[in-house]
N, C-alpha and C positions, 0 to 999 in steps of 0.2 A: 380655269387655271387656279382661282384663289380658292376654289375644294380640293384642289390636286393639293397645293401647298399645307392648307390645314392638315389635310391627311400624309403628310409625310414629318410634318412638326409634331404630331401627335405618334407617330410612330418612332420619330427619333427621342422624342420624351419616355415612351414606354421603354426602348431600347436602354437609353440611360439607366432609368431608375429598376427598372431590372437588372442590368451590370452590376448596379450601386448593391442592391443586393446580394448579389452572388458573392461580392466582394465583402461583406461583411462576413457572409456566415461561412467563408474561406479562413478569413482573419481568425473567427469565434472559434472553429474546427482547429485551427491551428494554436492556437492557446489550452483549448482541452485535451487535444491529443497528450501530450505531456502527461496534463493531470492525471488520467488515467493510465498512464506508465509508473506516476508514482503513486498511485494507490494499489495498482497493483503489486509494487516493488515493497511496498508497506505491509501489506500480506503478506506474502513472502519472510517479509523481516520477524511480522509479529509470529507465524510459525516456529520459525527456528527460535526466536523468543522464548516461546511455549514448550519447545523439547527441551531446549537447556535448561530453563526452571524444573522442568521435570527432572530430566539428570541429577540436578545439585538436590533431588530434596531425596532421589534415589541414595543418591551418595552420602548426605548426614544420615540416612536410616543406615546404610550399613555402618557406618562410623560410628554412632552410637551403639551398634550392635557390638561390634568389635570393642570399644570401650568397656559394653557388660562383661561379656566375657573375660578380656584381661584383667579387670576389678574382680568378677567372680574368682577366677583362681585364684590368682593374689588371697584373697580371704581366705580358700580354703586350703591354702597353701601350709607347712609348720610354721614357717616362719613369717607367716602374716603381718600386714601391714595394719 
């Protein structure tokens, strides 16, 4: 009887502390899950980032461009500036 009992205290301890684990790394899983919605949300971000800065530096080139041009006539215009 008192083998019987050791081996059932020793199996309700593994049972425990197994649980106890599963329960952590539930917990752990559930704390990262997120993070990696916003890291990937953060990609996302830094992309659209990256095209707008492109757009704006697209856009001062032609700004600029347009600038020479209506400076250009103006000079060779008669009545120049």
């Amino acid at each position: 009887m008192i083998p019987f009992a050791g081996m059932l205290t020793g199996v309700a301890m593994t049972v425990a502390a197994v649980w106890g684990i599963v329960q952590i790394v539930r917990i752990r899983t559930e704390r990262t899950a997120p993070a990696r919605e916003l890291a990937n949300d953060v990609a996302v971000l830094r992309d659209q980032v990256e095209a707008l800065h492109q757009a704006l530096v697209e856009m001062q080139d032609r700004m600029d461009f347009t600038e020479r041009l209506l400076t250009q006539g103006r000079a060779d215009s008669p009545g120049g500036a």
